[in-house]
Backbone and ligand atoms as CSV (ligand in chain L), in Angstrom:
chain,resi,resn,atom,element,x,y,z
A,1,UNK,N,N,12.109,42.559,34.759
A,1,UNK,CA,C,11.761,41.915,33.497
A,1,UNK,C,C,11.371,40.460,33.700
A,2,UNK,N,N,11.883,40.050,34.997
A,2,UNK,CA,C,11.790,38.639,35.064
A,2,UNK,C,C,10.154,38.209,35.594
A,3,UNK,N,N,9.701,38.262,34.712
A,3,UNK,CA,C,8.367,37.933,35.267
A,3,UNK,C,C,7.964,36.489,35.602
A,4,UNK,N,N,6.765,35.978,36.125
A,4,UNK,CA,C,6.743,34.651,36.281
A,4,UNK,C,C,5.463,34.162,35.620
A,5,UNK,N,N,5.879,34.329,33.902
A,5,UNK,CA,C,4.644,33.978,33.111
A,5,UNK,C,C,4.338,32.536,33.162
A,6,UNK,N,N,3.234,32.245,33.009
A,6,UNK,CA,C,2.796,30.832,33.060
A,6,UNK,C,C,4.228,29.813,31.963
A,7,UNK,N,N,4.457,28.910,32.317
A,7,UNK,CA,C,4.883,28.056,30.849
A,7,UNK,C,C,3.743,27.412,30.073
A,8,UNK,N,N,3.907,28.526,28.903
A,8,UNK,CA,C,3.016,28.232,27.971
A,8,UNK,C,C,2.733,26.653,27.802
A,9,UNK,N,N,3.646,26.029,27.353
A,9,UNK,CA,C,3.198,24.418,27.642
A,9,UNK,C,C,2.794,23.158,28.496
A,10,UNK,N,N,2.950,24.372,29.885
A,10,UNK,CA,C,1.804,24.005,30.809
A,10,UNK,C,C,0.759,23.848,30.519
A,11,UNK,N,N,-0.009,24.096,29.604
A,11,UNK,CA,C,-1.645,24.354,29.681
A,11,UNK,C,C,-1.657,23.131,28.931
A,12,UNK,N,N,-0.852,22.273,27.991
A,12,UNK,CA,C,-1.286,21.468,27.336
A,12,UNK,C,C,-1.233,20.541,28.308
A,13,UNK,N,N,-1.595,20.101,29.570
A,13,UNK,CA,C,-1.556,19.038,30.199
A,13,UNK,C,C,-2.932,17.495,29.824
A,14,UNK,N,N,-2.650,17.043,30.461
A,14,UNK,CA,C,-3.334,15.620,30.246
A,14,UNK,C,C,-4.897,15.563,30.342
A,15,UNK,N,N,-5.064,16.529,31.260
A,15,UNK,CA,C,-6.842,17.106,31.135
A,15,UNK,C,C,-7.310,17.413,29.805
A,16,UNK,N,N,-6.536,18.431,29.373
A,16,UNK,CA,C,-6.646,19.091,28.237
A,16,UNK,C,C,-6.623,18.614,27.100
A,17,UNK,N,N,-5.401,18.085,26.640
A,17,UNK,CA,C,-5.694,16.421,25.720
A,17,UNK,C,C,-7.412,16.138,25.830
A,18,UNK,N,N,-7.033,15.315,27.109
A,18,UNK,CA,C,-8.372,14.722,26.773
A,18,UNK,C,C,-9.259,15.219,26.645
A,19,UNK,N,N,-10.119,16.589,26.887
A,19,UNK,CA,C,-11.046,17.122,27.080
A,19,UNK,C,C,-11.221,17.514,25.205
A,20,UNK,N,N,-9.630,17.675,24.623
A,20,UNK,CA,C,-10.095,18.157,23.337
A,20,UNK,C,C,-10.277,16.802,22.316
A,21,UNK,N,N,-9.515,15.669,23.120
A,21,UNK,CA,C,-9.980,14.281,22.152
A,21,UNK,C,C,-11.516,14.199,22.259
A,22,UNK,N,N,-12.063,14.495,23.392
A,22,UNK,CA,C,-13.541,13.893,23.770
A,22,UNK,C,C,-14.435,14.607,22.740
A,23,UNK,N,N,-14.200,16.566,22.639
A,23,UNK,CA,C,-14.548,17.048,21.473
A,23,UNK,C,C,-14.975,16.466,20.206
A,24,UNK,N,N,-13.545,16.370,20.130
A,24,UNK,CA,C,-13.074,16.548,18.300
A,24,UNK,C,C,-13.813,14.684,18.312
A,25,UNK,N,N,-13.997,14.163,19.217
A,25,UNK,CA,C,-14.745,12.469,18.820
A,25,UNK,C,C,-15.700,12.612,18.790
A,26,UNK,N,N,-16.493,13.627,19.809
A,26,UNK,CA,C,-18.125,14.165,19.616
A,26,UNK,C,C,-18.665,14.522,18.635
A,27,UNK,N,N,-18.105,15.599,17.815
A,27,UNK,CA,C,-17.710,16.203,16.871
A,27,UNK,C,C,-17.904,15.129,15.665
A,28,UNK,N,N,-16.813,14.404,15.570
A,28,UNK,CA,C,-16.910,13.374,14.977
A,28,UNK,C,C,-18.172,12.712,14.581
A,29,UNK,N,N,-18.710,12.415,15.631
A,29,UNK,CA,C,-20.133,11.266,15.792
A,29,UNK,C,C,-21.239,11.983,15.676
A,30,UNK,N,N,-21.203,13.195,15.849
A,30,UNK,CA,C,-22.843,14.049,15.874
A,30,UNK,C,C,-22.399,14.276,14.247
A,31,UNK,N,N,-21.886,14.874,13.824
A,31,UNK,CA,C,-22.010,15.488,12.213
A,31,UNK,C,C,-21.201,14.623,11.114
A,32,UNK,N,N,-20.545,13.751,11.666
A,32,UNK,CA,C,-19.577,13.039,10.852
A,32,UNK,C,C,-20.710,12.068,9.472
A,33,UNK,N,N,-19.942,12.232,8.592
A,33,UNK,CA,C,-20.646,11.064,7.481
A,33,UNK,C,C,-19.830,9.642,7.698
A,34,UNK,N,N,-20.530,8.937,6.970
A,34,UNK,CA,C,-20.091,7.556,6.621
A,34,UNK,C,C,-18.929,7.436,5.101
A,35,UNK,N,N,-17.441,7.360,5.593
A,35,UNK,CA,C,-16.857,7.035,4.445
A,35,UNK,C,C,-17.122,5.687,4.396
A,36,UNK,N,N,-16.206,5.287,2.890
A,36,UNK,CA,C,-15.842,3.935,2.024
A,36,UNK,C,C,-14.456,4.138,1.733
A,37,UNK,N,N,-13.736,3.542,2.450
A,37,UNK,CA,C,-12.795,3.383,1.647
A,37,UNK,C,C,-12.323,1.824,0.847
A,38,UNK,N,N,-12.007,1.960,0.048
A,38,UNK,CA,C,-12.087,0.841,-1.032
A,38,UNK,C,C,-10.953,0.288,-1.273
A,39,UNK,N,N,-10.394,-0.904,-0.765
A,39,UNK,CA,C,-8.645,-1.375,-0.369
A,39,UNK,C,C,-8.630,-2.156,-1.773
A,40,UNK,N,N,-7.810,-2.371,-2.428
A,40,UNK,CA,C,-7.292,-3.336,-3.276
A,40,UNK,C,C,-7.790,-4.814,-2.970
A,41,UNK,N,N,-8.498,-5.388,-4.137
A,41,UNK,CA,C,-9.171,-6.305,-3.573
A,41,UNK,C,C,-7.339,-7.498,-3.939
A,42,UNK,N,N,-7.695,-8.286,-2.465
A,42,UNK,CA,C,-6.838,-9.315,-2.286
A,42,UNK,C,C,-7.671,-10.840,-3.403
A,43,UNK,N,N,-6.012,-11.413,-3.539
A,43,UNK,CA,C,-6.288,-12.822,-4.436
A,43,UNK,C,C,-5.926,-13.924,-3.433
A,44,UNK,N,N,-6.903,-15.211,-3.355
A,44,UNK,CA,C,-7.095,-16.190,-2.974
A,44,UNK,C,C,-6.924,-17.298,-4.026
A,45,UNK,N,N,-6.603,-18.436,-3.029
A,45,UNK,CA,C,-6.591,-19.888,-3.601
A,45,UNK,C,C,-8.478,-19.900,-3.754
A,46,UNK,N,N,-8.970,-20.832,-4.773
A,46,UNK,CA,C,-10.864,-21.062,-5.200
A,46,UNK,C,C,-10.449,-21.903,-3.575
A,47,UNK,N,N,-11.357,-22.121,-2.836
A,47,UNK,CA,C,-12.057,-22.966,-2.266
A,47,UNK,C,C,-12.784,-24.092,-2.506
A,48,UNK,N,N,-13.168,-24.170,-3.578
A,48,UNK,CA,C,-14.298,-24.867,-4.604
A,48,UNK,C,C,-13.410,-25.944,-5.184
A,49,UNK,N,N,-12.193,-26.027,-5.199
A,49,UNK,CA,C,-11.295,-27.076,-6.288
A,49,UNK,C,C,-10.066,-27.268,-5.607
A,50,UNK,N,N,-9.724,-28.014,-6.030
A,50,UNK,CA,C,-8.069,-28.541,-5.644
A,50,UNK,C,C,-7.251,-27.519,-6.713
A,51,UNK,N,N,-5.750,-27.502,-6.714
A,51,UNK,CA,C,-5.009,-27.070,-7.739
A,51,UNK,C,C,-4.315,-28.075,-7.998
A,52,UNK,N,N,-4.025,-27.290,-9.464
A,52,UNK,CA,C,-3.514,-28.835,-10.517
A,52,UNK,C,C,-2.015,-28.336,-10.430
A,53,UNK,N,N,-1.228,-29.010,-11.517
A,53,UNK,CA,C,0.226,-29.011,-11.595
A,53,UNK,C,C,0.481,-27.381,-12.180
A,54,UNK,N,N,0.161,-26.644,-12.897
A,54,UNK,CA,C,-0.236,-25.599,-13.471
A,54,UNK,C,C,-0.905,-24.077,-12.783
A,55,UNK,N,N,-1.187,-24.954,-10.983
A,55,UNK,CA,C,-1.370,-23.706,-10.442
A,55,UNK,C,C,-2.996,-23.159,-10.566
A,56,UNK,N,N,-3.317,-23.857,-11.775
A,56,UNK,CA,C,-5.282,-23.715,-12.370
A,56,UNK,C,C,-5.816,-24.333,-11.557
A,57,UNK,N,N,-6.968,-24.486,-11.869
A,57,UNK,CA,C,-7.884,-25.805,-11.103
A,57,UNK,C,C,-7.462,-26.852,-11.295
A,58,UNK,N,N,-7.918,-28.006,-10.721
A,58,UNK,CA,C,-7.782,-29.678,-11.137
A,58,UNK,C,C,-8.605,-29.634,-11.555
A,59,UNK,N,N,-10.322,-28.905,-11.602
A,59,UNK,CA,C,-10.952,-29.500,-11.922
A,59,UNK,C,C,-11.968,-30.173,-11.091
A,60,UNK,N,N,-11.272,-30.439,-10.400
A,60,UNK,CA,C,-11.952,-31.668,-8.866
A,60,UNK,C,C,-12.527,-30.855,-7.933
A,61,UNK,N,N,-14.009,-31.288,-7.931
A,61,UNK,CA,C,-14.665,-30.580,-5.997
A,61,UNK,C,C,-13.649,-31.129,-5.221
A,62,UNK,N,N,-13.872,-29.639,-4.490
A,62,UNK,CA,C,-13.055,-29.849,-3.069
A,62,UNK,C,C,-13.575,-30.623,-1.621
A,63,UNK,N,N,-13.881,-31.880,-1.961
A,63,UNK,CA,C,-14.637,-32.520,-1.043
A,63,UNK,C,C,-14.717,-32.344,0.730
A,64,UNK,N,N,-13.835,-31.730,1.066
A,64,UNK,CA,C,-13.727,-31.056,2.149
A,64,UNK,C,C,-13.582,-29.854,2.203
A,65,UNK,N,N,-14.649,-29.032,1.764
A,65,UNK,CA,C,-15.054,-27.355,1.613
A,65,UNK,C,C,-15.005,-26.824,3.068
A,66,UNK,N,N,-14.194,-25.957,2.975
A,66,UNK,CA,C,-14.465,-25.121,4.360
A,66,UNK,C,C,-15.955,-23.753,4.346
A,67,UNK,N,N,-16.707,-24.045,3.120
A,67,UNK,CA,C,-17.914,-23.234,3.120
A,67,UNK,C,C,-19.163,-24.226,3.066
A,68,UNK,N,N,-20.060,-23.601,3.407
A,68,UNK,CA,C,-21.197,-24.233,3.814
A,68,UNK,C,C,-22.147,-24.589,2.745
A,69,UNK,N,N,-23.004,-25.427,1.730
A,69,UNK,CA,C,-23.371,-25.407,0.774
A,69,UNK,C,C,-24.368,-24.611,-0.009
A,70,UNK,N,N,-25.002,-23.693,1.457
A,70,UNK,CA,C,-25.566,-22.327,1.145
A,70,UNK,C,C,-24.957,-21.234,0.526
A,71,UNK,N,N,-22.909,-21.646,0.981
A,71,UNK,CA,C,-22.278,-20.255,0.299
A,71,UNK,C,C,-22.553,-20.278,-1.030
A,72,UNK,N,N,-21.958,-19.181,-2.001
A,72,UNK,CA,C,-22.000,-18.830,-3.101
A,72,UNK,C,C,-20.717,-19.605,-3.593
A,73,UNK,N,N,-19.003,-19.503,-2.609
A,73,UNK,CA,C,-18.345,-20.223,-3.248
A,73,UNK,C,C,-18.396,-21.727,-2.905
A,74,UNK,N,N,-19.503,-22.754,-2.579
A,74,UNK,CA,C,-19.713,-23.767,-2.676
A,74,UNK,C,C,-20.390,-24.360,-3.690
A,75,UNK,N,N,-20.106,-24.711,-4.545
A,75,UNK,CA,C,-20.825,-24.887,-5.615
A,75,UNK,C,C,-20.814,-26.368,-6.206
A,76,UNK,N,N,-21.090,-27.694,-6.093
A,76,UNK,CA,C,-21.129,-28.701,-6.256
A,76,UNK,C,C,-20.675,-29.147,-7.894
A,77,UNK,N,N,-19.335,-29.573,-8.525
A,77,UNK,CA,C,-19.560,-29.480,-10.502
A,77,UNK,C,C,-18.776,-31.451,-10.518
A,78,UNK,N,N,-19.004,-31.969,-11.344
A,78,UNK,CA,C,-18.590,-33.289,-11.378
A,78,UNK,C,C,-16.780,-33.551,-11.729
A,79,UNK,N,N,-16.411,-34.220,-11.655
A,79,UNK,CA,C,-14.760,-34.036,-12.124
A,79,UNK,C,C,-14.613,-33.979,-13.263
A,80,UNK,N,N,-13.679,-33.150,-13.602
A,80,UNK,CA,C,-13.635,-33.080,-14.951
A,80,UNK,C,C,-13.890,-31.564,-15.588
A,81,UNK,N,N,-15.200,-31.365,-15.178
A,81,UNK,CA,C,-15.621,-29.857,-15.735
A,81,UNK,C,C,-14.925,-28.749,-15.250
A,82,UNK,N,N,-15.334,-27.766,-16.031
A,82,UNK,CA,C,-14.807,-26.222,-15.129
A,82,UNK,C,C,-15.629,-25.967,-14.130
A,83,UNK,N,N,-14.229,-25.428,-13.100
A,83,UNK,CA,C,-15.035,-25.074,-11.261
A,83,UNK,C,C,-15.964,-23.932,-12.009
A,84,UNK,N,N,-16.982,-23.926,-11.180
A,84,UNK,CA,C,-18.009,-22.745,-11.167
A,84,UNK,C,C,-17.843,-21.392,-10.754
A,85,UNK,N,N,-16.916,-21.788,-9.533
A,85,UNK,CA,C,-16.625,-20.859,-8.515
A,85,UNK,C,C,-15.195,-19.690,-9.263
A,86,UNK,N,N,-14.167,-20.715,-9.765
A,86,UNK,CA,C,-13.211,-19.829,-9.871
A,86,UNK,C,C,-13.213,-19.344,-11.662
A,87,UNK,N,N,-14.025,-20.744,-12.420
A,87,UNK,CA,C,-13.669,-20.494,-13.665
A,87,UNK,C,C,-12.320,-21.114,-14.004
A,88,UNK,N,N,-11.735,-22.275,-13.654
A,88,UNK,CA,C,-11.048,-22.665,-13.656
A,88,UNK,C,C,-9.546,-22.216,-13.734
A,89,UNK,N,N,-9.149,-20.898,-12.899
A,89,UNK,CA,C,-8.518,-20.168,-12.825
A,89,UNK,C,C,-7.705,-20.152,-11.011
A,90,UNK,N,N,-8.581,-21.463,-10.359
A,90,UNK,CA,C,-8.182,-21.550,-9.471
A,90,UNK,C,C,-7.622,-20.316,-8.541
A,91,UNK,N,N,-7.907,-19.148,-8.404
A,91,UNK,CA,C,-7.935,-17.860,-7.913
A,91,UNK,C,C,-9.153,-17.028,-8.042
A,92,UNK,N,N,-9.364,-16.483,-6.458
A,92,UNK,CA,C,-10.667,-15.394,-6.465
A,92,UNK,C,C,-10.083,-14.303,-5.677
A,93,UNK,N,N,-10.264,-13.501,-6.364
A,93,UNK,CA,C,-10.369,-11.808,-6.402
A,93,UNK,C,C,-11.555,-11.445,-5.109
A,94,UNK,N,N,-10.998,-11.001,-4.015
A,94,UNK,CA,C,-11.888,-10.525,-2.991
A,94,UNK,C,C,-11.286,-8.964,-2.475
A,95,UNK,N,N,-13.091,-8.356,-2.958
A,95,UNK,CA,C,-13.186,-7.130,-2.703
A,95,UNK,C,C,-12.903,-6.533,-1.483
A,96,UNK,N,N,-12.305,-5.377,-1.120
A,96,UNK,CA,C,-12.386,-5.422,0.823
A,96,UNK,C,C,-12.505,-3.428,0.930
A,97,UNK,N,N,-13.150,-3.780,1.694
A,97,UNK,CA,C,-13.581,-1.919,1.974
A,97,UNK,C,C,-13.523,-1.818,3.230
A,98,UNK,N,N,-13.587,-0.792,3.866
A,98,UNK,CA,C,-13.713,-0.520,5.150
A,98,UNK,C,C,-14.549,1.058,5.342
A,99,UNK,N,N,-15.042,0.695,6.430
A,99,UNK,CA,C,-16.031,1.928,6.837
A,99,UNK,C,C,-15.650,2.793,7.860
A,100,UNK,N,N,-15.346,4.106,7.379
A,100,UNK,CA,C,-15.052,4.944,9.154
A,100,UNK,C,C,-16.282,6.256,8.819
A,101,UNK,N,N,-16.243,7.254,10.437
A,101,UNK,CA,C,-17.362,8.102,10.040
A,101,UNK,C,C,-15.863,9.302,10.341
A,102,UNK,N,N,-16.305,10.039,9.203
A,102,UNK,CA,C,-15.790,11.281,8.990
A,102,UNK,C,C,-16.187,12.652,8.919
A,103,UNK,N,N,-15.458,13.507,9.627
A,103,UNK,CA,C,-15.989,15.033,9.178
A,103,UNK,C,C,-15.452,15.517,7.767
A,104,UNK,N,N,-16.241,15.452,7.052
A,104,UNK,CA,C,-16.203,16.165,5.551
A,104,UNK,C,C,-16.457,17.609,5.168
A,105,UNK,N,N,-15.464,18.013,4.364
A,105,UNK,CA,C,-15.868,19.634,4.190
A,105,UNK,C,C,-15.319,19.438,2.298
A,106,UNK,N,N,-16.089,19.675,1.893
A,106,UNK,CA,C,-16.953,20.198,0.815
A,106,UNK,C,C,-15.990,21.280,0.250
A,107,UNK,N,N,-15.130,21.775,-0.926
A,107,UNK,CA,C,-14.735,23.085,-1.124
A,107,UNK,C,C,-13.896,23.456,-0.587
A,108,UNK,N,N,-12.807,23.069,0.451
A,108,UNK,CA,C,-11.884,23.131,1.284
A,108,UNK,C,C,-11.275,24.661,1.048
A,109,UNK,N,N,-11.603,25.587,1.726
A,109,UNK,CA,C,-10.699,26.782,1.642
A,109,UNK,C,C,-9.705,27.327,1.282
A,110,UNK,N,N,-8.858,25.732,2.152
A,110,UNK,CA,C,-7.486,25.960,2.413
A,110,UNK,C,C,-6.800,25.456,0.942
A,111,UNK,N,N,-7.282,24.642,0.278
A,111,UNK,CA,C,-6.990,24.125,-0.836
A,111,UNK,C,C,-6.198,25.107,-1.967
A,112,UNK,N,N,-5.182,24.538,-1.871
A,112,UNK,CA,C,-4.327,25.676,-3.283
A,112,UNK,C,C,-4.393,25.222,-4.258
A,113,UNK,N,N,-5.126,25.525,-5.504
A,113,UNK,CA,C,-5.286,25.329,-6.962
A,113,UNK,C,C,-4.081,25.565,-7.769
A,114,UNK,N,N,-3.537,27.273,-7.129
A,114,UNK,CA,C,-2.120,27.157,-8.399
A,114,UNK,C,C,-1.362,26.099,-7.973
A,115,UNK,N,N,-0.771,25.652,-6.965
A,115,UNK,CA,C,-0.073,24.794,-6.125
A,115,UNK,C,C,-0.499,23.648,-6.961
A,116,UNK,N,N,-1.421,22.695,-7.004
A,116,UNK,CA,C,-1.886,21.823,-7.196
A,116,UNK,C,C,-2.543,21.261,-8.815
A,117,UNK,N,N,-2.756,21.992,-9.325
A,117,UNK,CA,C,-4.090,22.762,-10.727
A,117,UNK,C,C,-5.351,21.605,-10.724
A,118,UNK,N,N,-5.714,21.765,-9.145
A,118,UNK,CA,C,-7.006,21.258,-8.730
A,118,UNK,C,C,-7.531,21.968,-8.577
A,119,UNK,N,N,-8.981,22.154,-9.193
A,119,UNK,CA,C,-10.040,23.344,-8.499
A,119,UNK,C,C,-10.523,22.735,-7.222
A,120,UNK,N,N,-10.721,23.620,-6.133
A,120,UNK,CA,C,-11.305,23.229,-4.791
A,120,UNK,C,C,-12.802,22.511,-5.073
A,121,UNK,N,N,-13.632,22.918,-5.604
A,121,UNK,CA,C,-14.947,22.525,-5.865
A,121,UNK,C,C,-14.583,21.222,-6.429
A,122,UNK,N,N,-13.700,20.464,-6.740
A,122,UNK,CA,C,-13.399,19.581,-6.826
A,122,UNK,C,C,-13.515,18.263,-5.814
A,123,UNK,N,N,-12.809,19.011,-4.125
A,123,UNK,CA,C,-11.912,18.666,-3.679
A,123,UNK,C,C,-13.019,18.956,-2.158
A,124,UNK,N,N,-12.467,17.358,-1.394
A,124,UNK,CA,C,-13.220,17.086,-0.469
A,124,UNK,C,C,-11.538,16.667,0.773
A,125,UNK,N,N,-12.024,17.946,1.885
A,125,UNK,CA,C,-11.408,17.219,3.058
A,125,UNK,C,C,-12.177,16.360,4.115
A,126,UNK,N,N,-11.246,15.016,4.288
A,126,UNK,CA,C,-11.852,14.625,5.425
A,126,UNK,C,C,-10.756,14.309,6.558
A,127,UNK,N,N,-11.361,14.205,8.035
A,127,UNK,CA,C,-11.225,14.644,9.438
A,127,UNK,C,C,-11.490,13.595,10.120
A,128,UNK,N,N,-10.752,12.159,9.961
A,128,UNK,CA,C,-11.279,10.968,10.665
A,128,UNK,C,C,-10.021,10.598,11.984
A,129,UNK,N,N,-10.248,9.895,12.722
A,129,UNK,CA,C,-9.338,9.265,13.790
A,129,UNK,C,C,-8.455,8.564,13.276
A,130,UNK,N,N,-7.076,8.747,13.451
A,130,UNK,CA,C,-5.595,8.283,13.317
A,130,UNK,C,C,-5.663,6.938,12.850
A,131,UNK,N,N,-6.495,6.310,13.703
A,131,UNK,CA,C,-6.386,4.618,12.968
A,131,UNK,C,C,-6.817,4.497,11.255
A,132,UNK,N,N,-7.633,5.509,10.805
A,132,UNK,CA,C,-7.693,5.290,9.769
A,132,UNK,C,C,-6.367,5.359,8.943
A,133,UNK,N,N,-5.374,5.816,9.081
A,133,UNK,CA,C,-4.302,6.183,8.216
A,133,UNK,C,C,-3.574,5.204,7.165
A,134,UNK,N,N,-3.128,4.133,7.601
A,134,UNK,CA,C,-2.776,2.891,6.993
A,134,UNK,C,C,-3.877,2.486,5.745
A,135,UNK,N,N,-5.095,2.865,5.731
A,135,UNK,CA,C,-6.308,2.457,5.205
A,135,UNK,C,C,-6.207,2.990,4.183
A,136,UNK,N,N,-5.961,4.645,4.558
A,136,UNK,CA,C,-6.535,5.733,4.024
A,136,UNK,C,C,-5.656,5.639,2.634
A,137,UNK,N,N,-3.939,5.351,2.926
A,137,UNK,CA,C,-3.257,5.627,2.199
A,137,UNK,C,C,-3.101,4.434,1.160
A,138,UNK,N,N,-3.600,3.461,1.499
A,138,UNK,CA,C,-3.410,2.029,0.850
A,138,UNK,C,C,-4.916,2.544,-0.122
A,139,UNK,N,N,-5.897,2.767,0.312
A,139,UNK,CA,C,-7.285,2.635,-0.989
A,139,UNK,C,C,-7.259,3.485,-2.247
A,140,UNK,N,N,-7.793,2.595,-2.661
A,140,UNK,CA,C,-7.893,3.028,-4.434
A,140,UNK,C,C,-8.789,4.344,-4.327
A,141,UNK,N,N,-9.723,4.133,-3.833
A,141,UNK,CA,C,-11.062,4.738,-4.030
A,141,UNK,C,C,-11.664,5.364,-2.574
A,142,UNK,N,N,-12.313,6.274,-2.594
A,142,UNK,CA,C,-13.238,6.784,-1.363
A,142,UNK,C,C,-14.380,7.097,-1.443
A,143,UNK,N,N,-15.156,6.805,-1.109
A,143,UNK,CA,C,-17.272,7.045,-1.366
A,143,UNK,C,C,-17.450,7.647,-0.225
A,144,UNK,N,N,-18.257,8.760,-0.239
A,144,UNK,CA,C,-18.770,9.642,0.453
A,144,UNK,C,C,-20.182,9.986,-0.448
A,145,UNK,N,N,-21.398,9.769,0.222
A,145,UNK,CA,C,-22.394,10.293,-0.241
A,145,UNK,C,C,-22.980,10.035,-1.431
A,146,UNK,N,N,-22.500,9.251,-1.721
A,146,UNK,CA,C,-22.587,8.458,-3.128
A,146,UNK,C,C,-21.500,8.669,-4.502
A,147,UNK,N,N,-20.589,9.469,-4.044
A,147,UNK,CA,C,-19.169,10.358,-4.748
A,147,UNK,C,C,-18.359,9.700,-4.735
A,148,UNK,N,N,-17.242,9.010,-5.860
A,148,UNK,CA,C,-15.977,8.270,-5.637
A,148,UNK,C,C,-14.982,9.278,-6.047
A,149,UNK,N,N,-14.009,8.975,-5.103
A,149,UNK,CA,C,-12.958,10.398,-4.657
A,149,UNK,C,C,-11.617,9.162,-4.441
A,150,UNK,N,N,-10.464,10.100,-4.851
A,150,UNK,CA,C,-9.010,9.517,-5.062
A,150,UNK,C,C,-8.075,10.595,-4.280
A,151,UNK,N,N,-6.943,9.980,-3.416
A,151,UNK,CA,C,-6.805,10.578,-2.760
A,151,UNK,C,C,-5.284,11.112,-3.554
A,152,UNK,N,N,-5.102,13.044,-3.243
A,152,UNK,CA,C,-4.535,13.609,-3.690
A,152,UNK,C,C,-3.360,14.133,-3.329
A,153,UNK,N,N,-3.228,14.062,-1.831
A,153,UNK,CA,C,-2.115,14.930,-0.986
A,153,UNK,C,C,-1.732,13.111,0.359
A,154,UNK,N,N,-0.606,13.178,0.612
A,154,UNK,CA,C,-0.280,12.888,1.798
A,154,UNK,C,C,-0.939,13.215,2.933
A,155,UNK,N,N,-1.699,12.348,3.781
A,155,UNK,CA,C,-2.696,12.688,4.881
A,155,UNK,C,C,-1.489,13.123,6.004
A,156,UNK,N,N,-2.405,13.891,6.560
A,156,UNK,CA,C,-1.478,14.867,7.720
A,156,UNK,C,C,-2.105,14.492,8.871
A,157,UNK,N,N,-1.379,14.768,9.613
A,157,UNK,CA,C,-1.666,14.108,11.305
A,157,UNK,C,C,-1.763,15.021,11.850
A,158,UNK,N,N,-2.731,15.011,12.664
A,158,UNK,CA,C,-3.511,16.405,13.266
A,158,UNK,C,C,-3.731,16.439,15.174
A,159,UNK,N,N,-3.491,16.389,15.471
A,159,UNK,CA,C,-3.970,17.310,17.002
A,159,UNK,C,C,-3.422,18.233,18.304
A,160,UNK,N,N,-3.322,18.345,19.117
A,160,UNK,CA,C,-3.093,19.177,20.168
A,160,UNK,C,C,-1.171,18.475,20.330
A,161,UNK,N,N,-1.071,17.985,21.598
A,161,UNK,CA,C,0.118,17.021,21.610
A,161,UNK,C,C,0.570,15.889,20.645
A,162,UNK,N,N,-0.920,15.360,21.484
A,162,UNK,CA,C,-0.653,13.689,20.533
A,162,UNK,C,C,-1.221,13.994,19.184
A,163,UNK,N,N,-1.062,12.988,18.067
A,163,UNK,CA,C,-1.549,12.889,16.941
A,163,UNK,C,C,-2.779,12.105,16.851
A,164,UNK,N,N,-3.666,12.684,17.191
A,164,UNK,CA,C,-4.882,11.478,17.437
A,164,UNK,C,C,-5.946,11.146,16.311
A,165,UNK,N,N,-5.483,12.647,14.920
A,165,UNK,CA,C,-6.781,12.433,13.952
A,165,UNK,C,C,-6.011,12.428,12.707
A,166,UNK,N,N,-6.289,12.499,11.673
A,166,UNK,CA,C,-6.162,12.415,10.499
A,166,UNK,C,C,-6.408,13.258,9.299
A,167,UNK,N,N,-5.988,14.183,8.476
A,167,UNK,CA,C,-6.938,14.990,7.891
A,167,UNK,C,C,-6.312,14.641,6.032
A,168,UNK,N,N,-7.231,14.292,4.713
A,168,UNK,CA,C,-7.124,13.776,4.092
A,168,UNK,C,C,-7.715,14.554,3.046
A,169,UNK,N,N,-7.058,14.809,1.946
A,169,UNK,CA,C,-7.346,15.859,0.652
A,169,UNK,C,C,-8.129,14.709,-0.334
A,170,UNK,N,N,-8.912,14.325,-1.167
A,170,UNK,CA,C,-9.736,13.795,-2.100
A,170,UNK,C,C,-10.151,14.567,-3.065
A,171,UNK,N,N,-9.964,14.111,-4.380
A,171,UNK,CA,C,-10.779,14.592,-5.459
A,171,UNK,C,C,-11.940,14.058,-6.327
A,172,UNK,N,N,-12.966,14.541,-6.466
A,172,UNK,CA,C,-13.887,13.707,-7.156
A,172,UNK,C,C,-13.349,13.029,-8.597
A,173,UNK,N,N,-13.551,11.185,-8.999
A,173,UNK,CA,C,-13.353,11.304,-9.805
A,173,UNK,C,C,-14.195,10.445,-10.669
A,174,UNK,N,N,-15.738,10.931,-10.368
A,174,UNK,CA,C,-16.854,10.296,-10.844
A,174,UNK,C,C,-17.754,11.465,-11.506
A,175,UNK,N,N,-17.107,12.200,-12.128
A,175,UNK,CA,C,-17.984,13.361,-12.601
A,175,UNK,C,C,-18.405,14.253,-12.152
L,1,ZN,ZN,ZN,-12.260,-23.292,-8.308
């Protein structure tokens, strides 16, 4: 009975890994689309003004601008008036997105509707590299193809040994 079958978890050796990371990255790059993912835009001090006692503007150009007078938030206003830049609110709202390329599937098979009471035709998986994860789970929003999609399930970590990819449930929620 004692046979001398391979150990099955022999085969997952370090070749193998890699040979299926090199894949699933090929894979990746030949058919993959271009996501968006869309992070919570972060709040800043204006650049454009000093702050007053109140935390608002002073009011006052910031005579030592760290932007160049070509920027948009450089904006030259006399003392006294409202900054241009912040609206005298002394805080700017900056948008931040990030771009990865993903394998997208359309209709997801695997997708359970009673489970969920999402219709699949709804519902977009995507198949990106591990680093996206932190991203993935922090954004408001996801654009694919011109589609804004919200993410629905806990992203799952996907590969052979190591965890090297990412796989991510989305629902359309742009009509
Ligand atoms: Zn300002």
């Amino acid at each position: 009975m004692a046979e001398n079958l391979p150990d099955q978890g022999g085969y997952f050796d370090a070749n193998l890994q890699s040979l299926y990371e090199s894949s699933i990255d090929q894979l990746i790059a030949d058919l993959g689309y271009q996501i968006t993912l869309n992070l919570p835009a972060s709040e800043a001090e204006c650049p454009n003004c000093g702050v007053g006692f109140d935390l608002r503007s002073d009011g006052i150009y910031n005579t030592s601008h760290p932007y160049p007078t070509s920027d948009a938030r450089n904006q030259y206003f006399p003392a006294g008036a409202t900054c241009p830049v912040c609206r005298g609110s002394h805080k700017l709202l900056t948008e931040d997105s990030v771009n990865y390329t993903a394998l997208v599937k359309y209709t997801p098979n695997e997708w359970d509707m009673n489970a969920t009471g999402i219709d699949k035709s709804e519902v977009v998986r995507l198949k990106t590299r591990i680093e996206a994860l932190e991203e993935v789970k922090r954004a408001d929003t996801m654009e694919v193809e011109g589609s804004l999609y919200k993410l629905i399930s806990d992203p799952v970590k996907t590969g052979l040994q190591t965890r090297t990819y990412l796989k991510s449930y989305w629902q359309r929620i742009d009509g």
